[in-house]
MARKOL-138667 format. One record per residue (C-alpha): residue in three letters; y, z, x. Coordinates in nm, 4 decimals. Layout:
REM residues N
<"ALA"; <Y; Z; X>>
...
END
This chain:
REM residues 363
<"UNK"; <-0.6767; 0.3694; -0.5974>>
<"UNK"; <-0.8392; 0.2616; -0.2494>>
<"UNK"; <-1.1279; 0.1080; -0.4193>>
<"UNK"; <-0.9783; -0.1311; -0.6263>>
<"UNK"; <-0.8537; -0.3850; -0.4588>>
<"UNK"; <-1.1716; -0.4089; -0.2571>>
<"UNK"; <-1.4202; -0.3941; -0.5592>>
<"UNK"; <-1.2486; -0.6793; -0.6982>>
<"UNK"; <-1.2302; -0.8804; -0.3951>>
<"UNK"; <-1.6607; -0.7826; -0.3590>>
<"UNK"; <-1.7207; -0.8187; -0.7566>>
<"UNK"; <-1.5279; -1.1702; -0.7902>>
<"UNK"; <-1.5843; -1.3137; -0.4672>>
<"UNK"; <-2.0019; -1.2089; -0.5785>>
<"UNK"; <-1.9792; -1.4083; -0.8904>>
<"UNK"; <-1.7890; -1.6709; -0.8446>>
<"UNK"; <-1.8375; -1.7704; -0.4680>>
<"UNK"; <-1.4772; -1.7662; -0.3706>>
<"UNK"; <-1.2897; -1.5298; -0.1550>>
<"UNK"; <-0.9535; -1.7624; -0.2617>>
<"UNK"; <-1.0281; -1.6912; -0.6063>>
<"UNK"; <-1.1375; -1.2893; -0.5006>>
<"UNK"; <-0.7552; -1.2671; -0.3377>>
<"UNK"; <-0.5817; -1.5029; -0.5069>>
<"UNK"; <-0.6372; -1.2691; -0.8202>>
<"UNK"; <-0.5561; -0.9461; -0.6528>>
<"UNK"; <-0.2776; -1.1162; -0.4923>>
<"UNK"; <-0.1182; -1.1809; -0.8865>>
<"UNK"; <-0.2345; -0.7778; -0.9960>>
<"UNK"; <-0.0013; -0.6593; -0.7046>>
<"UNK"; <0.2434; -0.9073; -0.7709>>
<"UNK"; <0.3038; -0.8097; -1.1302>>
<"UNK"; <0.2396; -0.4287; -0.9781>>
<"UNK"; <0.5536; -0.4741; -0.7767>>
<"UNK"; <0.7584; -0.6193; -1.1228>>
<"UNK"; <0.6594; -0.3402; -1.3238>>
<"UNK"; <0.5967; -0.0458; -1.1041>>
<"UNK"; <1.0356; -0.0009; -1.0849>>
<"UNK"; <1.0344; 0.0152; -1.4468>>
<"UNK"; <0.7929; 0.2891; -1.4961>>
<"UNK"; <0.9231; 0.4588; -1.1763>>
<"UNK"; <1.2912; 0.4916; -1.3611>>
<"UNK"; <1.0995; 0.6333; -1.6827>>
<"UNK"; <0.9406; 0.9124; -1.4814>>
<"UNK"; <1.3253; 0.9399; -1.2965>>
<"UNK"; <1.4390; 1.0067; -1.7207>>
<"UNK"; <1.1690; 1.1494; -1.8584>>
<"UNK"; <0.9381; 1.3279; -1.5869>>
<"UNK"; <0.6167; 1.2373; -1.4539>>
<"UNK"; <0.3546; 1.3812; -1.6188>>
<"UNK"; <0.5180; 1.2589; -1.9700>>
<"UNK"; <0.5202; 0.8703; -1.7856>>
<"UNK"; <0.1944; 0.9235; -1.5740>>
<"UNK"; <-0.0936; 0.9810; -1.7752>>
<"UNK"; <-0.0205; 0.7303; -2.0500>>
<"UNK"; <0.0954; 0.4844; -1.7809>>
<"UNK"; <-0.2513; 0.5079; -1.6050>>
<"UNK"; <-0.4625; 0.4729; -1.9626>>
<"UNK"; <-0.2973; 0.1508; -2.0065>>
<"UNK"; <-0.3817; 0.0175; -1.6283>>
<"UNK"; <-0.7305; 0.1488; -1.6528>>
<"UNK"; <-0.7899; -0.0436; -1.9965>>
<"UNK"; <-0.6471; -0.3531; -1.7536>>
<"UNK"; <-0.9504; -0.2879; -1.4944>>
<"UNK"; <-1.2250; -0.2281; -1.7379>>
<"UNK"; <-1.0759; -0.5812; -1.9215>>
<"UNK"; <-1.1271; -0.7025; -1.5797>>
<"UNK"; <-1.4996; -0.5988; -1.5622>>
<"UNK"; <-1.5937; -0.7133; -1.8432>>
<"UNK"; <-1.4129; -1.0955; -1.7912>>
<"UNK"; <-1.6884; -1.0642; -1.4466>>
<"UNK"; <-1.9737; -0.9489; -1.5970>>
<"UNK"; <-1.9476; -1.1940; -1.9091>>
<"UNK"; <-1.8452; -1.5076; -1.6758>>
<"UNK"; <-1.5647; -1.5594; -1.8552>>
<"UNK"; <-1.2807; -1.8762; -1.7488>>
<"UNK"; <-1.1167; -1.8197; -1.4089>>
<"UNK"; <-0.7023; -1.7437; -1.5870>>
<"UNK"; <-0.9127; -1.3981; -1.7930>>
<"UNK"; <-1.0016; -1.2623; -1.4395>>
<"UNK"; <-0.6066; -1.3113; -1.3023>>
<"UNK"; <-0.4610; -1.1703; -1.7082>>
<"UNK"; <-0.6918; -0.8268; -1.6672>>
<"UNK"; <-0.6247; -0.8085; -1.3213>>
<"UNK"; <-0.1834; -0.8012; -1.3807>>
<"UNK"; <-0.2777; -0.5632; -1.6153>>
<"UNK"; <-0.2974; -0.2698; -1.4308>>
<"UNK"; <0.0052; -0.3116; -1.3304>>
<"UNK"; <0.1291; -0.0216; -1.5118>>
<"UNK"; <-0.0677; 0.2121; -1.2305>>
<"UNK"; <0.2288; 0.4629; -1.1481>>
<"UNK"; <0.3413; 0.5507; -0.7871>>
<"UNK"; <0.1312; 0.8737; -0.7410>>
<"UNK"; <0.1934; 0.8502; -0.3866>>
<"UNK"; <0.5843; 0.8016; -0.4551>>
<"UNK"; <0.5604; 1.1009; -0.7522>>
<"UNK"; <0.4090; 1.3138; -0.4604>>
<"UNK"; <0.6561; 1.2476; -0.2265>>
<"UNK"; <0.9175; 1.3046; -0.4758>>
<"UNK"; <0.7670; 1.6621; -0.5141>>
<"UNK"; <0.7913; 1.7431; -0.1037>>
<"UNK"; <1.1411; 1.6114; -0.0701>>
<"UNK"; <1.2071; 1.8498; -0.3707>>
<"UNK"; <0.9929; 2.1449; -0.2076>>
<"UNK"; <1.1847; 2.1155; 0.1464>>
<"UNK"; <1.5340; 1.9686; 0.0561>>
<"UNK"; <1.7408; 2.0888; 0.3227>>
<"UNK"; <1.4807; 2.1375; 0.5469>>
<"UNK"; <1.4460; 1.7469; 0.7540>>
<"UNK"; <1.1631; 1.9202; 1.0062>>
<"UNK"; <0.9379; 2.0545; 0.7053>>
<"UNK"; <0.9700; 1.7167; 0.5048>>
<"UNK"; <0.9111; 1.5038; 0.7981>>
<"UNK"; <0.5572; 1.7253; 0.8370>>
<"UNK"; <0.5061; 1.6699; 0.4766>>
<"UNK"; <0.5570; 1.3106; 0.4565>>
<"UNK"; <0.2818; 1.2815; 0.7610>>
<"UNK"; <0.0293; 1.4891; 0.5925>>
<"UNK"; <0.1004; 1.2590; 0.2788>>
<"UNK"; <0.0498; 0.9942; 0.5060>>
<"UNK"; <-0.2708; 1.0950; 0.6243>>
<"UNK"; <-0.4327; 1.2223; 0.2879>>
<"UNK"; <-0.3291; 0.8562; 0.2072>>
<"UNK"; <-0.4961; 0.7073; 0.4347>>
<"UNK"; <-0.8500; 0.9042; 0.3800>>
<"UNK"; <-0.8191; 0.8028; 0.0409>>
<"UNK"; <-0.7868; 0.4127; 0.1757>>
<"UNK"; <-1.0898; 0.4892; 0.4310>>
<"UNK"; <-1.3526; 0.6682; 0.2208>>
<"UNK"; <-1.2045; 0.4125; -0.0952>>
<"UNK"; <-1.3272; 0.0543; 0.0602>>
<"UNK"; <-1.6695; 0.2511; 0.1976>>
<"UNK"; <-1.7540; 0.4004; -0.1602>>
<"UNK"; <-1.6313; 0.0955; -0.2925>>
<"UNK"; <-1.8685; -0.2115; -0.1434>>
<"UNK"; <-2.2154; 0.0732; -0.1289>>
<"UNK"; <-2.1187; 0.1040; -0.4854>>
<"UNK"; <-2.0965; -0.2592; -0.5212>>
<"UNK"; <-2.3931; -0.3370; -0.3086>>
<"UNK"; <-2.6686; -0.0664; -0.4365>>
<"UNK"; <-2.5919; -0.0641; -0.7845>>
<"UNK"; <-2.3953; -0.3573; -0.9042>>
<"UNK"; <-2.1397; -0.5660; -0.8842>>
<"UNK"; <-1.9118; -0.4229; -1.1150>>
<"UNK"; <-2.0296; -0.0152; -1.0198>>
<"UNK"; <-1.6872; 0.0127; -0.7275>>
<"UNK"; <-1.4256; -0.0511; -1.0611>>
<"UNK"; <-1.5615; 0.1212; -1.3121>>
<"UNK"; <-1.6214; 0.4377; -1.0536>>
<"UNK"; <-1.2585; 0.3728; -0.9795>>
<"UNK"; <-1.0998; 0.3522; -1.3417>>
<"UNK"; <-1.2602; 0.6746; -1.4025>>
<"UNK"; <-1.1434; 0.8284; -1.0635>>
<"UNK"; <-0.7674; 0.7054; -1.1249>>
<"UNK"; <-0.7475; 0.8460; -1.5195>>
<"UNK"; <-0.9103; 1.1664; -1.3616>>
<"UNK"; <-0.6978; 1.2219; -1.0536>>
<"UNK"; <-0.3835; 1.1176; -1.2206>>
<"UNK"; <-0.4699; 1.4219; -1.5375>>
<"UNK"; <-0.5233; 1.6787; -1.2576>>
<"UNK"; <-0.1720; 1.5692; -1.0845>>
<"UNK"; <0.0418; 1.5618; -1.3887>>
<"UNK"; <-0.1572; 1.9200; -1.4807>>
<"UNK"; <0.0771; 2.0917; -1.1884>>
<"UNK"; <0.3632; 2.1381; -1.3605>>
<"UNK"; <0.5204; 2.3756; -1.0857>>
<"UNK"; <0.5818; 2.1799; -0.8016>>
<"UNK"; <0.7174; 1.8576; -1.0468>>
<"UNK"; <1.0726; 1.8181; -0.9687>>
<"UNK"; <1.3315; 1.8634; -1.2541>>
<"UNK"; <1.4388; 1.5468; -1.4359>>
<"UNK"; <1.8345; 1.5166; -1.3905>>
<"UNK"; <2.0369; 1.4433; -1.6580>>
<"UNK"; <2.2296; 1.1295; -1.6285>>
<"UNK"; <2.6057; 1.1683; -1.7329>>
<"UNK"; <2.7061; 0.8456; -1.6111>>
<"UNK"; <2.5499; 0.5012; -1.5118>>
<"UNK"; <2.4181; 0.5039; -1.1711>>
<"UNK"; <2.3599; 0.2124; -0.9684>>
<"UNK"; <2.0888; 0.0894; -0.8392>>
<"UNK"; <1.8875; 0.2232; -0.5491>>
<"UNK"; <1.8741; -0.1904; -0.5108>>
<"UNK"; <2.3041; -0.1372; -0.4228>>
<"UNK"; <2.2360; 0.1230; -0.1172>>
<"UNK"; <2.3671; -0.0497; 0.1949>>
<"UNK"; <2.0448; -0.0836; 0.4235>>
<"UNK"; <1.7741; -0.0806; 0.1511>>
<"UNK"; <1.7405; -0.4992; 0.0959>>
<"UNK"; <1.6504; -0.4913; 0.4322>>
<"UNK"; <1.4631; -0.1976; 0.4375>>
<"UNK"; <1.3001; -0.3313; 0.1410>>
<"UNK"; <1.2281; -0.7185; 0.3109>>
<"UNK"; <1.0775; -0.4773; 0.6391>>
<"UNK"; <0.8084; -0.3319; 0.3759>>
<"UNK"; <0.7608; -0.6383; 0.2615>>
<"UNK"; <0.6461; -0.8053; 0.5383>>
<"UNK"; <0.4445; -0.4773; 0.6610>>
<"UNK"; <0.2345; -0.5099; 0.3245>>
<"UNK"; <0.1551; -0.8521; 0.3962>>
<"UNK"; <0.0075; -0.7034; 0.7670>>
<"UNK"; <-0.2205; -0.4796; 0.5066>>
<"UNK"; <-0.2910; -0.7607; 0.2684>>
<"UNK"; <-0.4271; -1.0249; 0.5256>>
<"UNK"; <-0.5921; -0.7703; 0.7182>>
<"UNK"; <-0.7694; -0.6330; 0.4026>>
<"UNK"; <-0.9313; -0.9926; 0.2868>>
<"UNK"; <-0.9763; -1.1272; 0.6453>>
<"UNK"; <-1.1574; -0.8517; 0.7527>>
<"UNK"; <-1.3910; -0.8270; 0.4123>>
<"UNK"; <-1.4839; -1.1964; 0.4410>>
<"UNK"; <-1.5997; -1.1771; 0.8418>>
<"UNK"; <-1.7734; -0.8478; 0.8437>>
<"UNK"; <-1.7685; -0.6430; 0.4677>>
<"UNK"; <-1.5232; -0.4254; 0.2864>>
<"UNK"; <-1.7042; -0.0705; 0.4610>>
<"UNK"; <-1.5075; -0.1623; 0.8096>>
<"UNK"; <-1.1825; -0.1444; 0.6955>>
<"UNK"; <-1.2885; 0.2391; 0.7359>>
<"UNK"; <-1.2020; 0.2179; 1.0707>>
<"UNK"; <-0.8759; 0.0810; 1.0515>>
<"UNK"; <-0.7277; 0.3327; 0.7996>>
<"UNK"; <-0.9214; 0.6448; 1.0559>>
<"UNK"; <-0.6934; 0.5200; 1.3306>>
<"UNK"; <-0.3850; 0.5773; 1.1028>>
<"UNK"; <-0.5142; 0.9326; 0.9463>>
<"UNK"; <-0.5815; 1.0364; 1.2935>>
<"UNK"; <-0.2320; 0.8630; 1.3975>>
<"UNK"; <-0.0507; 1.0315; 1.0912>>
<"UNK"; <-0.1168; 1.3850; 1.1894>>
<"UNK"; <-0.0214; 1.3398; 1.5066>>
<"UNK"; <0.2758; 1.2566; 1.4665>>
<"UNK"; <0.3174; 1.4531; 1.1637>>
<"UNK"; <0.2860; 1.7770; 1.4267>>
<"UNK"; <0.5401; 1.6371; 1.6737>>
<"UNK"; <0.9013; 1.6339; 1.6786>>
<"UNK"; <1.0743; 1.3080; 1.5965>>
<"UNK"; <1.3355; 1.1429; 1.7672>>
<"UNK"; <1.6798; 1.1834; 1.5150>>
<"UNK"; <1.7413; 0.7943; 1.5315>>
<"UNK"; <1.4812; 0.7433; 1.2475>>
<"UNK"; <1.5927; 0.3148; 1.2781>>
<"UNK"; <1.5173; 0.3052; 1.6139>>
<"UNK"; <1.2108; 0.5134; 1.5487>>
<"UNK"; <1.1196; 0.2465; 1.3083>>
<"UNK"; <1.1571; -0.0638; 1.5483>>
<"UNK"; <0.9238; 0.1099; 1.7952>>
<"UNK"; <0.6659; 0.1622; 1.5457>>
<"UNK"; <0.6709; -0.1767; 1.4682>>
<"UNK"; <0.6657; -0.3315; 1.7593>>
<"UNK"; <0.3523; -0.1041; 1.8504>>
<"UNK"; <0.1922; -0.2363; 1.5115>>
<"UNK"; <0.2786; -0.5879; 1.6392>>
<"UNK"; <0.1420; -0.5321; 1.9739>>
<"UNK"; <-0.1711; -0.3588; 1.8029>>
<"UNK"; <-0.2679; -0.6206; 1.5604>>
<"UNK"; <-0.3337; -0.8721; 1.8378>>
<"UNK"; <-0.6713; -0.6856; 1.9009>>
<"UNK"; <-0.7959; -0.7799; 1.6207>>
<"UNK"; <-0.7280; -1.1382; 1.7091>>
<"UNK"; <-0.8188; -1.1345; 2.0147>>
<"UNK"; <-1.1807; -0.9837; 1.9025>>
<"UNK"; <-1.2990; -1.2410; 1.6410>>
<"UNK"; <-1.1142; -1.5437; 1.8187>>
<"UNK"; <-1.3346; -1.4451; 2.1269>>
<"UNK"; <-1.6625; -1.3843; 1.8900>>
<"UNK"; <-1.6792; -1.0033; 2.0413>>
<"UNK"; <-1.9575; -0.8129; 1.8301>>
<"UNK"; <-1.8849; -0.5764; 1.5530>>
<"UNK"; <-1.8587; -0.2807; 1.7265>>
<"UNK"; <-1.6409; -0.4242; 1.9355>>
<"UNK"; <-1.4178; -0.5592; 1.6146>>
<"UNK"; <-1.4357; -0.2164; 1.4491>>
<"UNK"; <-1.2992; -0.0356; 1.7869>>
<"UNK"; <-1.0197; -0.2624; 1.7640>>
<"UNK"; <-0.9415; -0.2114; 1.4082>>
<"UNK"; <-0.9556; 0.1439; 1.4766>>
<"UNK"; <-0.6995; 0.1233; 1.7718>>
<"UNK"; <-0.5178; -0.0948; 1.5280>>
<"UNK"; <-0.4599; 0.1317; 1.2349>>
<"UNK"; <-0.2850; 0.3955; 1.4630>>
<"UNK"; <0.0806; 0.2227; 1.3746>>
<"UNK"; <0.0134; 0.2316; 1.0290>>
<"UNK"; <0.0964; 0.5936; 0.9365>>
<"UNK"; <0.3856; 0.6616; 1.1579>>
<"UNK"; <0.5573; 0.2883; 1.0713>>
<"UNK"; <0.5275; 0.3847; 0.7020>>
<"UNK"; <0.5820; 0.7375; 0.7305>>
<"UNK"; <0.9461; 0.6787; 0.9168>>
<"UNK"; <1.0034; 0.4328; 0.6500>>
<"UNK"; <0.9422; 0.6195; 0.3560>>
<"UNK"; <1.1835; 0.8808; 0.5411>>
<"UNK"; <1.5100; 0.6173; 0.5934>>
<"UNK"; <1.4391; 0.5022; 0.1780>>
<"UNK"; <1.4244; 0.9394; 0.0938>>
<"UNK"; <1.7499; 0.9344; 0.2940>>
<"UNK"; <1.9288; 0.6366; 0.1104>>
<"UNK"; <1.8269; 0.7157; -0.2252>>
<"UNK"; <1.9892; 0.9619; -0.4526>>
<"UNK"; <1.8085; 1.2643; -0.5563>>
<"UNK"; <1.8050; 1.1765; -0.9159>>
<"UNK"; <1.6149; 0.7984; -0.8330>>
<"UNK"; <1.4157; 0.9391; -0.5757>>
<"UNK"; <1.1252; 0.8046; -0.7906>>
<"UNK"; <1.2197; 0.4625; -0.8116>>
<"UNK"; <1.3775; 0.4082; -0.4542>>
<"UNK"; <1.0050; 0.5373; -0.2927>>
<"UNK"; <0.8889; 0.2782; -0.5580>>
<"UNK"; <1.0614; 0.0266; -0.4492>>
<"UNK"; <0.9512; 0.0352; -0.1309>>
<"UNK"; <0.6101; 0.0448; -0.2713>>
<"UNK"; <0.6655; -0.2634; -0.4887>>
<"UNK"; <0.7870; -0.4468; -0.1794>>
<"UNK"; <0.4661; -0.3003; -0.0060>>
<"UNK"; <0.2891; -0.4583; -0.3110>>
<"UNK"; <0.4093; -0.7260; -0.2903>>
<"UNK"; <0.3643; -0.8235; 0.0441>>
<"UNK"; <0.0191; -0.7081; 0.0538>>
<"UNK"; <-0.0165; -0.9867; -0.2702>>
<"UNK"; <0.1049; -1.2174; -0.0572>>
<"UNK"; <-0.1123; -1.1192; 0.2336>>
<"UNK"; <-0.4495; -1.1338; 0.0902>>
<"UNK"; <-0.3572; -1.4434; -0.0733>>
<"UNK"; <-0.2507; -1.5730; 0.2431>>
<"UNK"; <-0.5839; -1.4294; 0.4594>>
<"UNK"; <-0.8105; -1.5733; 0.1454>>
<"UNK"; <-0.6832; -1.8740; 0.1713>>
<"UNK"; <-0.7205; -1.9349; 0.5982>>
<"UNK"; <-1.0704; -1.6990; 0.6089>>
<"UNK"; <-1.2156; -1.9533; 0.4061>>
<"UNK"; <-1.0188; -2.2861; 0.4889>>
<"UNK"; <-0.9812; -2.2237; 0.8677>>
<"UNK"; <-1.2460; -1.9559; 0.9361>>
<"UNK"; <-1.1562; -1.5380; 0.9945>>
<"UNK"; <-1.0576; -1.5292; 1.3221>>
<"UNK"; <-0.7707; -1.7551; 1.2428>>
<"UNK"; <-0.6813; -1.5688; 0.9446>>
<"UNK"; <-0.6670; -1.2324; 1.1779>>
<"UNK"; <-0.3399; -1.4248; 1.3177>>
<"UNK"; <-0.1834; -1.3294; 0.9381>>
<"UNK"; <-0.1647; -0.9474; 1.0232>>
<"UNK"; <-0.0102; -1.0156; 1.3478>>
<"UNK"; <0.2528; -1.2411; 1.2389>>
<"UNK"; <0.3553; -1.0368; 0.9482>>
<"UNK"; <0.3649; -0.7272; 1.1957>>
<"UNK"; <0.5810; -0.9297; 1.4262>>
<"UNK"; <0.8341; -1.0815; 1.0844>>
<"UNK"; <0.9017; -0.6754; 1.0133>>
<"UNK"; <1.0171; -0.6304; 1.3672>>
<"UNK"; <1.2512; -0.9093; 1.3570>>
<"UNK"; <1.3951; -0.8132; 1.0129>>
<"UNK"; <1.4386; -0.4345; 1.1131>>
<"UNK"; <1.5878; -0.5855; 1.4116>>
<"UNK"; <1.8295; -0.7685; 1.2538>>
<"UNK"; <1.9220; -0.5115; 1.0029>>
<"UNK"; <1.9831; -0.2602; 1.2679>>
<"UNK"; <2.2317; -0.4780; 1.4943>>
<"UNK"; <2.4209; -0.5808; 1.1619>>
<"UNK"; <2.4385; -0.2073; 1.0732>>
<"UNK"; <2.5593; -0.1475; 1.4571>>
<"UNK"; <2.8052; -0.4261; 1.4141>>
<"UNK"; <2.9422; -0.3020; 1.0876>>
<"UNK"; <2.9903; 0.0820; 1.2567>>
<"UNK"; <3.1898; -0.0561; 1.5620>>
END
């Protein structure tokens, strides 16, 4: 899954000579991703996941291999944005996984917040070896070699997941209408704080592709394995909110380097040591937020609270690339590294907010 997003940026920025066009078109695949994904997410709630998964995933890999084959035959400009919200079906492995430790180590906060980290982590060496494999695939075969590697990864990887029947949690029989996860008090704003974090990811994704290649964007998600065990081994503080504002307001503080780099035309190794530093907020803000939406959600829509949050994720990161396609090639990249930092900066405020209203509320 980490080599989509950047194959398609590499294969359609290649043949058409536009990085707007590159993220404007994964912008509107993760945009339709965050519509659909809560739909499928409540099917594998009702009906389990490996009955949703695997033909869930056949449909979104027909979507990237549609995708290909608008590239490769240079077909009009809407075909390339109509493939690409096709995959939008892709389920919420990450989410289904999750779902499966929180059912492991129910009772047990210490164990599921070690859990969640190594999740984290094995996340975010997916994301770091995904864009590298991705743009050598790209480069030394062909354009089109980083999707096609990845549809057949994704079909693959999702079949061996849904295989392991033993650790899938129970579906729950419904006896009554539930609510929405949508209804918890806390989750809109939990939901707009994702939100704006996935637009940090998005912009920092295209920027850094158009002013140095998709293979450094290693770096940033080695600072946030590295970051996620960590603090997956150490004990957390039991306010996980205020946990969550200082985690974002290190991301905010981190993302500056970044800037700081390309706005003061330091070399590449320079930028890369700075997106390294960066990506150390990454696990721990999204690994503390992930644990406040396990803790709001019922047990029985654990699937499609974690997938909200993802869709929000989604669709910020649409938003995002969109956003650093648009100012890398309008206003150059080392504006568009000013995207991440703002975004990073909007998800402290809202957290912020949310937390003092929640105070005020309690008193």
């Amino acid at each position: 899954m980490g080599m989509f997003s950047v194959s398609a940026v590499i294969m359609i920025a290649g043949s058409r000579g536009s990085y707007a066009l590159a993220g404007a078109v994964t912008a509107t695949g993760l945009a339709a991703t965050a519509v659909v994904a809560p739909f499928t997410a409540r099917l594998v709630d009702r009906f389990g996941q490996a009955r949703v998964a695997v033909p869930a995933t056949a449909l979104a890999v027909l979507g990237s291999l549609a995708l290909v084959l608008c590239v490769h035959y240079d077909a009009p400009a809407w075909t390339l944005f109509a493939a690409y919200a096709a995959t939008a079906t892709t389920p919420n492995t990450g989410g289904m996984s999750r779902a499966r430790w929180a059912h492991l180590h129910r009772g047990d906060p210490a164990a599921l917040h070690t859990a969640n980290s190594f999740e984290q982590a094995a996340d975010e060496l997916c994301f770091m070896l995904g864009p590298v494999l991705a743009a050598t695939l790209c480069g030394a075969l062909f354009p089109e070699a980083g999707t096609l590697v990845g549809a057949v990864l994704l079909m693959s990887g999702v079949l061996v997941f849904a295989a392991q029947r033993a650790t899938e949690p129970p579906v729950t029989s419904r006896t009554r209408t539930v609510a929405s996860p949508l209804r918890t008090p806390g989750m809109p704003a939990l939901l707009a704080v994702f939100l704006a974090t996935g637009a940090v990811f998005g912009a920092l994704e295209v920027v850094s592709i158009a002013h140095a290649g998709g293979a450094i964007l290693a770096l940033q998600a080695a600072g946030s394995c590295a970051a996620g065990l960590v603090y997956g081994s150490l004990r957390p503080a039991r306010n996980v909110r205020l946990r969550l504002l200082l985690c974002l307001a290190a991301m905010t503080a981190l993302m500056s380097l970044p800037l700081l780099a390309a706005a003061g035309s330091a070399s590449l190794p320079v930028l890369a040591a700075c997106l390294l530093v960066a990506g150390a907020a990454t696990a721990p803000t999204m690994v503390t937020g992930m644990t406040l939406v396990q803790r709001s959600t019922r047990p029985e829509q654990l699937n499609e609270g974690m997938t909200l949050a993802v869709t929000a994720l989604l669709g910020g990161i649409a938003a995002g690339a969109a956003t650093g396609g648009w100012l890398a090639e309008h206003a150059g990249t080392a504006t568009g590294y000013a995207a991440p930092m703002a975004a990073a900066a909007l998800a402290l405020v809202i957290a912020g907010a949310g937390t003092a209203g929640r105070a005020s509320r309690a008193g």
